[in-house]
N, C-alpha and C positions, 0 to 999 in steps of 0.2 A: 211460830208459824213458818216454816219452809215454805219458801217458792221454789219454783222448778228447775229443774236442771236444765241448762239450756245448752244451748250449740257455741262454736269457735272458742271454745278453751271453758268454757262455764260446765261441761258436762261432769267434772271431776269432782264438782262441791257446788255446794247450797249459792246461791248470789245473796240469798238472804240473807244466810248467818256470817257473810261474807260484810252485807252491807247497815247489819245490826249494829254496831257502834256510834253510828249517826242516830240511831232512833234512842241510845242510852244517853247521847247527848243530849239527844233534846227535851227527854224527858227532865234530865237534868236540869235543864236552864229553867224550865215554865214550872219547875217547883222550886226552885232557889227565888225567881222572877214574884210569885206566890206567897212565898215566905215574905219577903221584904216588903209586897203591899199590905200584909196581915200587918206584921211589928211595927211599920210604918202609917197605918190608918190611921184617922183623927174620930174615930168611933167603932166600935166602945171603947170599955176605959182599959187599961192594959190587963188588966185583971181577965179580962176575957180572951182580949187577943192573945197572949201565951197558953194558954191552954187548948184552942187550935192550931196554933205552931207546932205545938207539942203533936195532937194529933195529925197534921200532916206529914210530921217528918217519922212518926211509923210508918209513912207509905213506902219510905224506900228502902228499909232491911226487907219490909213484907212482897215490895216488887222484886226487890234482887233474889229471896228465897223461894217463894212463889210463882211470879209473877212470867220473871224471866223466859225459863224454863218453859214454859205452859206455852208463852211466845214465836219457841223456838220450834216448835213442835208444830205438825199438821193441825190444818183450824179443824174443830169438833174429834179432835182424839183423844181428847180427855173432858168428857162435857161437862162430868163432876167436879174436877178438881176448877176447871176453868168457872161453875159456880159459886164455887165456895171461895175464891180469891178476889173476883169481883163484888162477892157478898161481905167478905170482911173489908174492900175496899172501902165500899159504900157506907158502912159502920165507920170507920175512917174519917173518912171525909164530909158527909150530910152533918154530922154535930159539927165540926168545923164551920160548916157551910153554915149555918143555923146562927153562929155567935159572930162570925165576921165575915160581909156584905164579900170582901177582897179574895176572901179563899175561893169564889165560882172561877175566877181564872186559872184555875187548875183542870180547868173541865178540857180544854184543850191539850191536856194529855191524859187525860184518863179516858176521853171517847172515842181514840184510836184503838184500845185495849177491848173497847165495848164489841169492837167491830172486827178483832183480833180474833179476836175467843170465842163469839157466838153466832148460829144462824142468821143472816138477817134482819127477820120480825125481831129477834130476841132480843139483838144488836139495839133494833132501832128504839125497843119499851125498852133497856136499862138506860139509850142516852136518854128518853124521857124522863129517868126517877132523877138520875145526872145532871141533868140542862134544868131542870122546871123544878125539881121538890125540893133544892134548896131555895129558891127564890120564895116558895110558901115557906117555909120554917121561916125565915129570916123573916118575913111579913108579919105570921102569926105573934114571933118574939118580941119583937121590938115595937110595929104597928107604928111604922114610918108614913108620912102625908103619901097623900092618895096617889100624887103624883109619881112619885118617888115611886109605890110599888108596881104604878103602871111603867116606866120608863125600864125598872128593873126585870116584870114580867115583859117587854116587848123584846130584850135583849135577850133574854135564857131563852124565848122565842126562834129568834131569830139564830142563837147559837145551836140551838137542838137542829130547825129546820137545815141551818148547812152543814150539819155533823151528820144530819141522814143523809142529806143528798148527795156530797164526797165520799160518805162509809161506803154507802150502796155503788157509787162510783167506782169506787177504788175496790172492792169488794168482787164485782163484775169482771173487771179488769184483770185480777188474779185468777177468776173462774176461768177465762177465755186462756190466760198464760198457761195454765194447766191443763187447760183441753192442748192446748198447743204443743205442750211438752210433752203428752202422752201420743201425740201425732208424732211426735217429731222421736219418739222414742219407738212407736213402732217401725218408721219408716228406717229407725236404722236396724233395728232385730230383723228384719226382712232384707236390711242390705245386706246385713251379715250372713241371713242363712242362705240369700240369690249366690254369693262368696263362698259360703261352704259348700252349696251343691255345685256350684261350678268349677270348685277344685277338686269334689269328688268325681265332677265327668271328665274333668281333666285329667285327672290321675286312670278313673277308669277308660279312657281312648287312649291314654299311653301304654296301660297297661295291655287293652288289646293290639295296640301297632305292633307292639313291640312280641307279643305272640304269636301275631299273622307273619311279621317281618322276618323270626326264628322258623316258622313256618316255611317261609317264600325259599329260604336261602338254606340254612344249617340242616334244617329237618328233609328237604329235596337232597342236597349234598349227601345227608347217611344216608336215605334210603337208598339212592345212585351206590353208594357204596357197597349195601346189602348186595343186591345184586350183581353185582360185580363179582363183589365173591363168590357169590354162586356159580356164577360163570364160571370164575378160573377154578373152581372144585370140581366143576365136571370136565374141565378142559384140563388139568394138569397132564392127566396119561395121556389123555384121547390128540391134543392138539395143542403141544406146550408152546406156538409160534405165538398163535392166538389167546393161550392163558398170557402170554410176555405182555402182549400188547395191553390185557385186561388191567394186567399190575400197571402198565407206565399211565393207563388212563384214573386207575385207582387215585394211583401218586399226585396227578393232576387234578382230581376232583378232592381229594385233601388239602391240597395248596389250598385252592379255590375255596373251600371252606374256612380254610383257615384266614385269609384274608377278609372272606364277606364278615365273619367274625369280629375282626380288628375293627373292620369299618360302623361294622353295628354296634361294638362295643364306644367309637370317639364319636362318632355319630356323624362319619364322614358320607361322602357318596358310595353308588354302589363299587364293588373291585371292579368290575368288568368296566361299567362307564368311568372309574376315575382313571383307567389307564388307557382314554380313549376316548374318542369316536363312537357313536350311537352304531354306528353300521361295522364298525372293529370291534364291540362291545356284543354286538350279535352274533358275529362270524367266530369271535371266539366259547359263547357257549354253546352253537352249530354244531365245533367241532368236537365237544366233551359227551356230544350223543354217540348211543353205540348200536345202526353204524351213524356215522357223521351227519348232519343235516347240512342240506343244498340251502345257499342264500344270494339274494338275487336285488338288487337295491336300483330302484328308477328314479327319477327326478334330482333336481339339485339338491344333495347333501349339504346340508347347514345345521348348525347348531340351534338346537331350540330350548328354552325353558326347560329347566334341570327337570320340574316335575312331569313333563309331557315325555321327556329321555326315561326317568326312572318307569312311568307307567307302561312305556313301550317294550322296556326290556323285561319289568319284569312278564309281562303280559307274555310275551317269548318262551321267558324262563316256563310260566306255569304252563303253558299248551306244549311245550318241547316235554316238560316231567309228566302231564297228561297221558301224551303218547307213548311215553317210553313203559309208564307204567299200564296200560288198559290197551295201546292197539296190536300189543303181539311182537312177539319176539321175530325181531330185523325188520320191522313196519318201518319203509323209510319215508322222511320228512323232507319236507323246505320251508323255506323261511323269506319272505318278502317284503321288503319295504319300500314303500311309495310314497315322496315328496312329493307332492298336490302344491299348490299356491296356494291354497289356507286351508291344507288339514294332511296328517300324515296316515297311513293305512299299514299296519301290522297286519300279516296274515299267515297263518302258520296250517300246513295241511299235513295231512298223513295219510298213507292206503294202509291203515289197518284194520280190524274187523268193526269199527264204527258203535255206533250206541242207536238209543232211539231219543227224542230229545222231549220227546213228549212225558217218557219215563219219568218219578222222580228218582232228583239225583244224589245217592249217598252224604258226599262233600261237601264241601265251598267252593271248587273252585270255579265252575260255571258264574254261581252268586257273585264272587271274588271278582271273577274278568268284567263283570259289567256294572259291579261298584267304584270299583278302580276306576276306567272310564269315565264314568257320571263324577267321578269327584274333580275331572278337571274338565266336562263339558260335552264328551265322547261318547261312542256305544261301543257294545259290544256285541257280536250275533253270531250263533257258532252254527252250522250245516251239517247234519251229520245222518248216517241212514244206517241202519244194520248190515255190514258184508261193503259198505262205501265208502268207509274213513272219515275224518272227520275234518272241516273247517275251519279255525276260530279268525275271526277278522274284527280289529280294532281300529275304529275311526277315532284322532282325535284333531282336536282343531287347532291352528297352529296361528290364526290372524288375531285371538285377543287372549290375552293373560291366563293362563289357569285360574280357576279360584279354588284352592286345595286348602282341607282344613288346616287349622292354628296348629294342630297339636302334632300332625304328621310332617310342617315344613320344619325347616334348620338346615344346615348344610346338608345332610343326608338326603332330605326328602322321599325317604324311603315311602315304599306303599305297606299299606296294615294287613293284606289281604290273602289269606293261605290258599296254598295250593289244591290238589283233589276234584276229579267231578262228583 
């Protein structure tokens, strides 16, 4: 009979078969114990008593080959064989029991076994044949004073009565261990798969940062580049002052990729904020628009929370590549930013030929600017009209902590969230 697997180091193996050596001792003792009241009695004459010795001591190759085994195993999974071991038991030991009065002291190891191996009720009729039907055999044999079989019958009594009332005890007891262990075994299949799915969203939110992140920086970088070339393609004959200048800006948004790269590859901050200043980190991607964007900075400049710098620039980044890409070629921008006492205001405009906002929108990046936002506490609201240019203005608050997800902080604190409207 295996008991349950249980918790703080027990889950590995059985406690049972762990703590079965105690119960072969004991068996051991109350049949050696058994033995020596048999050969030892003063009735009957020895002639009888060897020949129950004899049969009590088959009980122990038949426990060890039998018996054991059956033990070890889950109660009722073998209900057959678990009868037929108890039933040659009882063959065993009743003639035993029958020739000498001393061999019922063996009953307190055999009605552990009763209650080992069978249902309850079953349990509790074989300690009846156990406890009580040697007490008649021995009676009917011998036909000892009156007394004598009363004293004898109140004792197989009284041994039956607490062999049911502990078996069923102790029987209960293991019912509840087992409900318990099957609690305590779902509770951990569930920890393990709340852990697997949690490493699957983990894996899938890095996986998407880090798509929006190539998005925000590398994928804005070559497209900037695309056109660029187009430029200096139609500008080589026409106006090579102006193709020169396309190349040194080309040159300079390759650096600039090349860096944001580096940084996305160690998982440092952004290039623009690590070589800088929030309001130097803006002025410098200002000037990689073509033509250059105006930027205009009010209030006290301070350092704030990497994640509130990262969300600010990139929010920059992606309404500067907005425009460059949708409001028309030489739509010029500016760029402004406004220290508040507790909240900072991005706003980036453009006079190019504007959207409708009501429209829906292709992209992300609309979605993008005001998830950004919202993931450190901020909005995002963009104005825009057909023929009237566009808006975007980014509030974020600057008097308590970000709270930015697990998976997008680390030194970087990059934002997850691609560009495009």
């Amino acid at each position: 009979m295996n008991s349950f697997t249980g918790t703080a180091g027990a889950r590995e193996s059985h406690v049972w078969d762990r703590a079965f050596g105690p119960w072969d001792l004991y068996f051991g003792l109350v049949w050696v114990a058994t033995v020596a009241f048999v050969l030892g009695a003063d009735f009957p004459a020895l002639s009888y008593r060897i020949p129950a010795a004899a049969l009590l001591s088959l009980l122990i190759p038949w426990y060890a080959w039998a018996g054991r085994p059956l033990l070890l195993k889950d109660p009722g999974s073998e209900p057959r064989l678990s009868l037929r071991y108890l039933g040659v038991m009882l063959a065993l030991f009743l003639p035993a029991a029958f020739l000498v009065g001393e061999t019922r002291l063996i009953t307190f190891a055999l009605a552990p076994h009763c209650f080992m191996l069978l249902p309850l009720r079953r349990a509790i009729g074989a300690m009846a044949v156990v406890a009580l039907l040697p007490v008649a055999g021995w009676a009917l044999l011998w036909r000892p004073e009156g007394h004598i079989v009363f004293i004898n019958a109140v004792s197989s009594f009284v041994t039956f009565a607490f062999s049911s009332f502990f078996g069923a005890w102790i029987l209960r007891i293991i019912e509840q261990s087992q409900e318990r262990a099957s609690l305590i075994a779902e509770l951990d299949a569930s920890r393990e798969e709340v852990a697997r799915l949690s490493a699957a969203q983990g894996a899938h939110a890095e996986r998407e940062r880090m798509s929006r992140e190539i998005h925000d920086t590398l994928a804005q970088g070559f497209t900037s580049l695309l056109m660029l070339v187009q430029a200096v393609q139609s500008e080589l004959d026409t106006d090579p002052e102006q193709a020169h200048r396309h190349l040194e800006l080309m040159a300079a948004t390759a650096r600039q990729n090349l860096a944001e790269a580096r940084a996305l590859v160690a998982g440092g901050a952004p290039a623009d904020l690590d070589a800088g200043s929030l309001p130097d980190a803006v002025r410098r991607l200002a000037a990689r628009q073509d033509p250059p964007a105006a930027v205009s900075v009010t209030g006290e400049v301070r350092p704030l929370a990497a994640a509130l710098e990262v969300v600010a620039l990139r929010s920059c980044q992606e309404s500067l590549s907005n425009a460059a890409k949708h409001a028309g070629a030489g739509a010029r921008c500016s760029v402004s930013l406004a220290y508040g006492d507790g909240e900072l205001t991005v706003a980036v405009r453009d006079a190019g030929r504007g959207f409708d906002p009501a429209a829906p929108a292709p992209g992300y990046g609309l979605r993008g600017l005001r998830a950004r936002a919202a993931e450190v506490g901020g909005t995002a609201v963009v104005e825009a009209a057909p023929g009237a240019g566009t808006t975007v203005t980014v509030t974020l608050p600057t008097t308590t902590p970000p709270t930015y997800p697990t998976t997008l902080r680390g030194a970087a604190e990059h934002d997850p969230h691609p560009a495009g409207r």
